[in-house]
BAGUBA-142702 format. One record per residue: x, y, z of N, C-alpha, C in turn; chain. Coordinates in nm, 3 decimals, decimal comma, padded with zeros to 5 digits, always signed. Example, Ala and Ser with C-alpha at 12.3 -4.5 7.8 and 13.67 -1.06 7.14 Angstrom:
2
n_east_n_north_n_up_ca_east_ca_north_ca_up_c_east_c_north_c_up_chain
+01,319_-00,569_+00,780_+01,230_-00,450_+00,780_+01,320_-00,330_+00,780_A
+01,285_-00,225_+00,708_+01,367_-00,106_+00,714_+01,290_+00,003_+00,787_A
This chain:
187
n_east_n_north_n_up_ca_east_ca_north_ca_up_c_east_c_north_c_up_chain
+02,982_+14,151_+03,949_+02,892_+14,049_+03,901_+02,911_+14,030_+03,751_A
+02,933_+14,139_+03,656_+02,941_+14,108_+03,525_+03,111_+14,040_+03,523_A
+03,215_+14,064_+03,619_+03,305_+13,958_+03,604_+03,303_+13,813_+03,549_A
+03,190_+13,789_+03,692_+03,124_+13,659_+03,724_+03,088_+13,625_+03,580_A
+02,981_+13,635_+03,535_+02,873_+13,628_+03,421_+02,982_+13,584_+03,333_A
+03,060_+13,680_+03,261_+03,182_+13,678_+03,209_+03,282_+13,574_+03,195_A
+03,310_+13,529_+03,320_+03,357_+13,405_+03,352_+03,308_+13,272_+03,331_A
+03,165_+13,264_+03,348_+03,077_+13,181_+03,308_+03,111_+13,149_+03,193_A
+03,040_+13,246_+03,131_+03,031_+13,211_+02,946_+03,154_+13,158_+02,940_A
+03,280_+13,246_+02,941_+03,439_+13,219_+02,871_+03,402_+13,078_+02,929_A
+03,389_+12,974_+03,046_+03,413_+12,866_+03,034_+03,364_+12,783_+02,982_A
+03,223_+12,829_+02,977_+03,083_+12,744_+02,889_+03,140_+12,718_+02,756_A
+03,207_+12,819_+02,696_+03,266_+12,792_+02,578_+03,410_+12,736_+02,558_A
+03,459_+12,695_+02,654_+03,603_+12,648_+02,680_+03,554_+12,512_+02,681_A
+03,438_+12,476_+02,752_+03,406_+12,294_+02,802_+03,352_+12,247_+02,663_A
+03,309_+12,307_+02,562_+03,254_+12,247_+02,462_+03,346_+12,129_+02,419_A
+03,453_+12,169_+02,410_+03,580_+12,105_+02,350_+03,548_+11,961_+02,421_A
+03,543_+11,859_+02,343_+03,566_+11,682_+02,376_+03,691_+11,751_+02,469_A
+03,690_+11,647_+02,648_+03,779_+11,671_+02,766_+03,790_+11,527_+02,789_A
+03,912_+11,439_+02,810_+03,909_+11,371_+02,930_+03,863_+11,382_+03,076_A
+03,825_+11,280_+03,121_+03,757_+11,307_+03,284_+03,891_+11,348_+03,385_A
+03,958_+11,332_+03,359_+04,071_+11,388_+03,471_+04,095_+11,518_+03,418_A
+04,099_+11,568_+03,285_+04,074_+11,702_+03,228_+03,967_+11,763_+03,254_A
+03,838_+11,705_+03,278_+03,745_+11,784_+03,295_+03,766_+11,824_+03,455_A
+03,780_+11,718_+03,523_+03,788_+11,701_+03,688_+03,890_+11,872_+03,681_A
+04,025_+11,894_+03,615_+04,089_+11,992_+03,648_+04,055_+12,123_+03,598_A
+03,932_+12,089_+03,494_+03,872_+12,270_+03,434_+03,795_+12,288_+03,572_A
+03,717_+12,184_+03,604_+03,605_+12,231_+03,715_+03,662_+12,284_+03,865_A
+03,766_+12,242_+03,869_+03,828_+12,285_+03,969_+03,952_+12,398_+03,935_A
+03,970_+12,433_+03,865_+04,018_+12,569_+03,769_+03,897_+12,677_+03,821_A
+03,857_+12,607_+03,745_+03,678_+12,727_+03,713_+03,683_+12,750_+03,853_A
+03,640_+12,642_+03,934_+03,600_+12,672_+04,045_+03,635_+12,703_+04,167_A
+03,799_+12,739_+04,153_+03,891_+12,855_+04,199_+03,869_+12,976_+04,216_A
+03,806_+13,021_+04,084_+03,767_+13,125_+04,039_+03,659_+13,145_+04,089_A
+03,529_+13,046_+04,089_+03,429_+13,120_+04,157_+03,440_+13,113_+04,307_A
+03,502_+13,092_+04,321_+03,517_+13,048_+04,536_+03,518_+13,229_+04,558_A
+03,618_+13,276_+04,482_+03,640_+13,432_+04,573_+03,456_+13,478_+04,522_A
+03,377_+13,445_+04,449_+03,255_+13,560_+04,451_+03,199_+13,500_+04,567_A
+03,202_+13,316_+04,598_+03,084_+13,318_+04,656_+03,137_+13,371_+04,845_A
+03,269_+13,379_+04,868_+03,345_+13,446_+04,912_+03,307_+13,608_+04,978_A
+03,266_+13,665_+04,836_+03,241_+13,801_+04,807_+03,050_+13,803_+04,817_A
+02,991_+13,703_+04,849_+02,817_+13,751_+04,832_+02,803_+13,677_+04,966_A
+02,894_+13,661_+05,078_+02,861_+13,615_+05,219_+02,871_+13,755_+05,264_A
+02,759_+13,794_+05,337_+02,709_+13,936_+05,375_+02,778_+13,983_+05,506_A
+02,848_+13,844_+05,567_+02,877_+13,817_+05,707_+03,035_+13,820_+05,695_A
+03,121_+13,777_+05,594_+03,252_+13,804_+05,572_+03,344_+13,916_+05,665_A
+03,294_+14,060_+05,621_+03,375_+14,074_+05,681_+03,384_+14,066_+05,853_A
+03,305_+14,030_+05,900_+03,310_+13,951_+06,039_+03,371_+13,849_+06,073_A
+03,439_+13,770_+05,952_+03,492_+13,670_+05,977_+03,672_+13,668_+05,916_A
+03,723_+13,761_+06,024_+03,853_+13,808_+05,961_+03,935_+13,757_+06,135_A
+04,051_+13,704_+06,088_+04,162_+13,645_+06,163_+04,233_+13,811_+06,197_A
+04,380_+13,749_+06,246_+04,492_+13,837_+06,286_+04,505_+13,943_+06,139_A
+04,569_+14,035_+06,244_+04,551_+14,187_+06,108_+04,441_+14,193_+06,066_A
+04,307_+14,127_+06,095_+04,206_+14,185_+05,981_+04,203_+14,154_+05,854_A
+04,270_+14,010_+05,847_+04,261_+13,922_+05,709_+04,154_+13,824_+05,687_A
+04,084_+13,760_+05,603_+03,981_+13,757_+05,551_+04,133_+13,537_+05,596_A
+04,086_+13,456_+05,618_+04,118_+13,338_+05,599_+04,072_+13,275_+05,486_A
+04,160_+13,175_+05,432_+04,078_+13,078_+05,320_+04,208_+12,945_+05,341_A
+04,099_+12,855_+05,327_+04,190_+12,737_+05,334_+04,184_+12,652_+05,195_A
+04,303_+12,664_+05,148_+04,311_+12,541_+05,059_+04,326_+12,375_+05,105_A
+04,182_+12,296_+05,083_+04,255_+12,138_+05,219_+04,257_+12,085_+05,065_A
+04,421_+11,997_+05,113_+04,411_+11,873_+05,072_+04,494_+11,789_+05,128_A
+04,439_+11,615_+05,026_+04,485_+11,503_+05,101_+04,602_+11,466_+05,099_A
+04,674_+11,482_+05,018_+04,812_+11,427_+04,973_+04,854_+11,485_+04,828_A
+04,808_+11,595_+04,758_+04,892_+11,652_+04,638_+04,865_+11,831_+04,691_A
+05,007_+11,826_+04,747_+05,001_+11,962_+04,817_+05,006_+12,044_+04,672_A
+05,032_+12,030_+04,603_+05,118_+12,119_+04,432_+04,959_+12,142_+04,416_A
+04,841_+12,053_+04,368_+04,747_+12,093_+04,328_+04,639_+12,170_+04,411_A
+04,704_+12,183_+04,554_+04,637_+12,273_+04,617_+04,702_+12,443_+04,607_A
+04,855_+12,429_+04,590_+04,923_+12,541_+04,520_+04,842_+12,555_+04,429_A
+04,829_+12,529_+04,324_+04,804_+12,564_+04,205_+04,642_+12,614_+04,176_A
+04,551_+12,524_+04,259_+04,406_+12,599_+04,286_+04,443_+12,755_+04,368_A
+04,514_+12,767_+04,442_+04,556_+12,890_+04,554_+04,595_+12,971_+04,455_A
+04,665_+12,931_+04,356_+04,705_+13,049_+04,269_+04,601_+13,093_+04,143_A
+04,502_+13,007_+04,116_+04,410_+13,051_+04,028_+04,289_+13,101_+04,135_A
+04,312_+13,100_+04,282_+04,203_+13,174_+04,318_+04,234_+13,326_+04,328_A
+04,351_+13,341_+04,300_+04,439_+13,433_+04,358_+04,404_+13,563_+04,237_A
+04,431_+13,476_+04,110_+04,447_+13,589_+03,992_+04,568_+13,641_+03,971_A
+04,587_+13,709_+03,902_+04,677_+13,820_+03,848_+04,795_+13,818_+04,011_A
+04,887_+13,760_+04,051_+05,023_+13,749_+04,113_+05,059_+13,914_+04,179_A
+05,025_+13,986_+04,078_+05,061_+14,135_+04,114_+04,959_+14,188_+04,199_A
+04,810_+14,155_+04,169_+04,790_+14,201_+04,294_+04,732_+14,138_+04,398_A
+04,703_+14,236_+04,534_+04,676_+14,151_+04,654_+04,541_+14,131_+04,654_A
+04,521_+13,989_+04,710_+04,427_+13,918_+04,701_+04,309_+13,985_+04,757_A
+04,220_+14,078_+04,808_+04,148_+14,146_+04,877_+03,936_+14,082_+04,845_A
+03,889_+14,080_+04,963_+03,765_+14,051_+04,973_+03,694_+14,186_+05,030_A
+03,624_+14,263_+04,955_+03,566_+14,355_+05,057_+03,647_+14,477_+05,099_A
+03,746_+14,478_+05,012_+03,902_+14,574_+05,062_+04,003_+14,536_+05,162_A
+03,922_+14,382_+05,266_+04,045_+14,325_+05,330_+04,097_+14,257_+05,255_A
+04,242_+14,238_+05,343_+04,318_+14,137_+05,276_+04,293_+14,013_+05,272_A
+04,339_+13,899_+05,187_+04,305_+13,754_+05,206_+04,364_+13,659_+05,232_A
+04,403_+13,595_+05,350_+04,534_+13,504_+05,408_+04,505_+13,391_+05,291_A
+04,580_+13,342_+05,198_+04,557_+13,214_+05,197_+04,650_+13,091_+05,236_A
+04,594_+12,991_+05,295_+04,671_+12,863_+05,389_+04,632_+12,797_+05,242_A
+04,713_+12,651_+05,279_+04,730_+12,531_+05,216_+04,722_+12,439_+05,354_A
+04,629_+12,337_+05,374_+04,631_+12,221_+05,518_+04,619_+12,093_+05,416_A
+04,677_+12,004_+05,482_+04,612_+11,871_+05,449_+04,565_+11,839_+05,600_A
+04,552_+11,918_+05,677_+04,495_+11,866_+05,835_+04,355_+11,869_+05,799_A
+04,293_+11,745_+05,770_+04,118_+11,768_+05,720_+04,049_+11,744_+05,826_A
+04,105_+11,729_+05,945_+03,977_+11,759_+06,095_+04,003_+11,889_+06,089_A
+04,076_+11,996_+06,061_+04,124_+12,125_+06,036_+04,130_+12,181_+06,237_A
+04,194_+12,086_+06,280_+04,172_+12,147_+06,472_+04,302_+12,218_+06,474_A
+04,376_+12,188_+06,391_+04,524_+12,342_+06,369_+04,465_+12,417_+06,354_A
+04,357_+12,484_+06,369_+04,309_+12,624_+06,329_+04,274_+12,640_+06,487_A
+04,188_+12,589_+06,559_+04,147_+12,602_+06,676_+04,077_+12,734_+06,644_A
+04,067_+12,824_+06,741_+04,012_+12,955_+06,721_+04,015_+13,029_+06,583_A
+04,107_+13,022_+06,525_+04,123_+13,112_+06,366_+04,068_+13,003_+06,283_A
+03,938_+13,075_+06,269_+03,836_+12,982_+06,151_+03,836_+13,062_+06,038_A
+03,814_+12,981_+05,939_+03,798_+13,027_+05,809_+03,724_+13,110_+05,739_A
+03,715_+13,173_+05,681_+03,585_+13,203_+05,632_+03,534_+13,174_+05,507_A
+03,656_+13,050_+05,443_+03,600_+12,945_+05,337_+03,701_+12,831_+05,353_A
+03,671_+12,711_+05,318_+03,763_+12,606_+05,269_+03,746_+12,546_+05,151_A
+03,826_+12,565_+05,048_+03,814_+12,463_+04,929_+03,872_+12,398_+04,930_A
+03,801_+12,256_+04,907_+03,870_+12,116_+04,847_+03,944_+12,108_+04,756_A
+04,076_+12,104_+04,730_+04,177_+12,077_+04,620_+04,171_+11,923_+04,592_A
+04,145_+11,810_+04,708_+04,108_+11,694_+04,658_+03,967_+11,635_+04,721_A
+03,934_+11,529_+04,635_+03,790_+11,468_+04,736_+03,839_+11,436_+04,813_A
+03,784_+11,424_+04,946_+03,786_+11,368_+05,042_+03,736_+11,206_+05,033_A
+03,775_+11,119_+05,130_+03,678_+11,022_+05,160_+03,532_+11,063_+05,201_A
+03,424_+10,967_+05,225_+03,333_+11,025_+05,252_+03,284_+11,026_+05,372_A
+03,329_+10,984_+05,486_+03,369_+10,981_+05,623_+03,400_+11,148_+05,648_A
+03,544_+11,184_+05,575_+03,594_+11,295_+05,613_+03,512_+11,393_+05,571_A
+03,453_+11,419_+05,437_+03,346_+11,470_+05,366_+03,252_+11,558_+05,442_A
+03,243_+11,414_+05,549_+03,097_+11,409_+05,637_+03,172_+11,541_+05,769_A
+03,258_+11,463_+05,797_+03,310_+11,609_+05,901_+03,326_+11,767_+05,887_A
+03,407_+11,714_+05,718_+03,411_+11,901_+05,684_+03,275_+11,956_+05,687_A
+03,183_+11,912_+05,616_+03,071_+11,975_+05,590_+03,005_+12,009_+05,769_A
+03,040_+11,931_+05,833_+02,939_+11,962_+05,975_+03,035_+12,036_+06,024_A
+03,247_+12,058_+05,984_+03,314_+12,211_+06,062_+03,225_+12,353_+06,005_A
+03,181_+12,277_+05,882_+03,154_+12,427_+05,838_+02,982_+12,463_+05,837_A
+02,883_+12,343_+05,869_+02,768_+12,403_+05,976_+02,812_+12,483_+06,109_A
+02,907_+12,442_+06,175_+02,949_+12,451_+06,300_+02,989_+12,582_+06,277_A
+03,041_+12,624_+06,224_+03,147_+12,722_+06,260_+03,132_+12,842_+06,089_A
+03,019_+12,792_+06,067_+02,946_+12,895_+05,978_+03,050_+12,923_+05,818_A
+03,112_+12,863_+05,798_+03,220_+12,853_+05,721_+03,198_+12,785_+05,609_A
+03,205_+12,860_+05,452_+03,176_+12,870_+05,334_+03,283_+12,731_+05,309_A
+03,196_+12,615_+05,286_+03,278_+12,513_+05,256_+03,293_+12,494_+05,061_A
+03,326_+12,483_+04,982_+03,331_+12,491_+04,878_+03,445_+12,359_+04,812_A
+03,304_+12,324_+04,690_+03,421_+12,200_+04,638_+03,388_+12,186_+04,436_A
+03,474_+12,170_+04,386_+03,414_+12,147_+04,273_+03,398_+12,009_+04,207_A
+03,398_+11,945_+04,334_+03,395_+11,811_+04,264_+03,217_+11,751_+04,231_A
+03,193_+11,697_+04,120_+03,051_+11,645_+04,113_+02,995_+11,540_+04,243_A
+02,871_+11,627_+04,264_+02,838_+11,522_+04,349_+02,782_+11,574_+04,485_A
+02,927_+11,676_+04,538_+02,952_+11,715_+04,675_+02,857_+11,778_+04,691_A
+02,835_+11,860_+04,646_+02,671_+11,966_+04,645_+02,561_+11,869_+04,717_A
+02,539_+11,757_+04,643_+02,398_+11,740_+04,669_+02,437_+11,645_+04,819_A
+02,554_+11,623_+04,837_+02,605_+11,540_+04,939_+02,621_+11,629_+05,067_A
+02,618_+11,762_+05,067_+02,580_+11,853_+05,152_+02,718_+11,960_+05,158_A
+02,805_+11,941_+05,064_+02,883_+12,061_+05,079_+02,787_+12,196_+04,972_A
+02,821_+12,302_+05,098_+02,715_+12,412_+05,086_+02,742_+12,481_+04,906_A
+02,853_+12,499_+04,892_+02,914_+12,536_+04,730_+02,972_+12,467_+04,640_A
+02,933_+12,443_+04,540_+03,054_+12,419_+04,389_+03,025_+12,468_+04,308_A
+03,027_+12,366_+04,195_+02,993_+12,450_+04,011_+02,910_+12,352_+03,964_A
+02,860_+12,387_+03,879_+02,725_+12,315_+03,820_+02,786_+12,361_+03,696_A
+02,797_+12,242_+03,597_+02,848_+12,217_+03,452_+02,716_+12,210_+03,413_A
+02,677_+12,293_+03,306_+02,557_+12,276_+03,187_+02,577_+12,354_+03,088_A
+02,458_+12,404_+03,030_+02,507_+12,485_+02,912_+02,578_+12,633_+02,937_A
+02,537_+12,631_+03,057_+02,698_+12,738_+03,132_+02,741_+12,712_+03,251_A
+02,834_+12,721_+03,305_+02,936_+12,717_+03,392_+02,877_+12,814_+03,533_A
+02,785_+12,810_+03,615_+02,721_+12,849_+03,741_+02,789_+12,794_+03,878_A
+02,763_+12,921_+03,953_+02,791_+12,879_+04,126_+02,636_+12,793_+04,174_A
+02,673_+12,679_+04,245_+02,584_+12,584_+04,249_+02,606_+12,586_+04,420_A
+02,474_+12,577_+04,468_+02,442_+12,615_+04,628_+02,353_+12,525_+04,681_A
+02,385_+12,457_+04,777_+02,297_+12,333_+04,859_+02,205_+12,441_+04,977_A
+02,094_+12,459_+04,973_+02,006_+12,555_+04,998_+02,044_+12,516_+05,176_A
+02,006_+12,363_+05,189_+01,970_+12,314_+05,283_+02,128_+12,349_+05,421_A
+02,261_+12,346_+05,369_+02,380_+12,339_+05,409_+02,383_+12,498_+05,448_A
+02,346_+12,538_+05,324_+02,370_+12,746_+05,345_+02,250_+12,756_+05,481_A
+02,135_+12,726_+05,500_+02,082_+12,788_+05,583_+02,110_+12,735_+05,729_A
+02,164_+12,595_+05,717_+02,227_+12,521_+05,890_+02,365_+12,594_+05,924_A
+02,415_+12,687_+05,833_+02,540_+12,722_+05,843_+02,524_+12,897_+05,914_A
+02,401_+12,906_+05,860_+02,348_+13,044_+05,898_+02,448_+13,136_+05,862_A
+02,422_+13,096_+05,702_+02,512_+13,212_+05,601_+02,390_+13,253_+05,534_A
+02,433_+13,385_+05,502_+02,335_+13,489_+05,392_+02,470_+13,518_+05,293_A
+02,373_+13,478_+05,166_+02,453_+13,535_+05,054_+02,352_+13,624_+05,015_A
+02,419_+13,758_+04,944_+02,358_+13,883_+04,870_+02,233_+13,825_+04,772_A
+02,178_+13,829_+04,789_+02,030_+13,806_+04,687_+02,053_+13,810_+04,549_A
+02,141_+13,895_+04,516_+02,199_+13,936_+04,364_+02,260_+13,794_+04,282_A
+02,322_+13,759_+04,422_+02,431_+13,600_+04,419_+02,316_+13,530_+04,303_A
+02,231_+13,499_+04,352_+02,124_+13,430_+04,343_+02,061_+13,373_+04,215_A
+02,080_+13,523_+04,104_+02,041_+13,561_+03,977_+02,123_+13,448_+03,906_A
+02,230_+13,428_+03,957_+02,344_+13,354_+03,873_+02,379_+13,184_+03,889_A
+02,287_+13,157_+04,034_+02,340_+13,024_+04,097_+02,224_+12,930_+04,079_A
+02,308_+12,786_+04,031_+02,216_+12,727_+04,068_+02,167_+12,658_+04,249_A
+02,054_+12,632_+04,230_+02,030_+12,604_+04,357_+01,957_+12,467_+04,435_A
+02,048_+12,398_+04,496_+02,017_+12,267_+04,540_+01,929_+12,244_+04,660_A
+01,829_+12,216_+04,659_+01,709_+12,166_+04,763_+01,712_+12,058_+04,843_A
């Protein structure tokens, strides 16, 4: 958690800086690479939700710039050297642009982040795969939160995991209470 906190500030003080909006669009989704593995890490239910070998799934979706879904995958990743681990499992990570995500069939996720917006049609589907199928949908784009994706980031005078109250409880996810101290929270 003091990672987290940590992380916060360093960006709170990184956004001060005058950003272009396509610059800002790529800190928030930087940043919010980074927070995907806690909120990742404060689903109480995780490790229940592990694929083949006992790997922890995460999907990177996007629409058409596969590179910037690389490149979110690798800032969720951290440090290259080591292995990606949730909980001490390991962490598969995929790259899809399949956004009905039915290539998964049985091997569900146990998060998906948006590397791009979606339309809001498709929007509307991810958010009800991941009521359905209990799955930590996560996006950092403005907006998506209150539009019913269950996670992003909330830009203010610090850099917070931002939670659609209403999405987390149809999804019948529990995050750690601790989570809580740090997030903002959408009604």
């Amino acid at each position: 958690m003091k990672r987290l906190l940590a992380l916060a500030t360093a960006l709170a003080v990184g956004l001060a800086a005058p950003l272009a909006a396509d610059d800002l669009a790529d800190v928030r989704a930087q940043a919010g690479a980074r927070l995907f593995r806690a909120f990742l890490s404060a689903d109480v239910d995780v490790d229940r939700k592990k694929v083949e070998k006992d790997q922890i799934l995460v999907v990177f979706l996007y629409t058409d710039d596969r590179q910037r879904a690389v490149d979110l995958a690798a800032s969720f990743a951290g440090n290259p050297k080591d292995a990606v681990t949730i909980h001490g499992a390991p962490v598969l990570v995929e790259l899809s642009s399949d956004i009905s995500l039915a290539s998964y069939g049985g091997r569900i996720p146990a998060g998906i982040f948006l590397a791009q917006s979606p339309s809001q049609n498709t929007l509307k589907s991810i958010i009800k795969y991941g009521i359905d199928h209990h799955v930590i949908v996560y996006s950092p784009f403005e907006g998506h939160v209150e539009r019913g994706v269950l996670g992003g980031i909330a830009v203010e005078a610090q850099v917070r995991p931002y939670v659609n109250l209403t999405t987390l409880g149809a999804s019948s996810i529990t995050l750690k209470p601790l989570f809580f101290k740090v997030t903002k929270v959408f009604r």
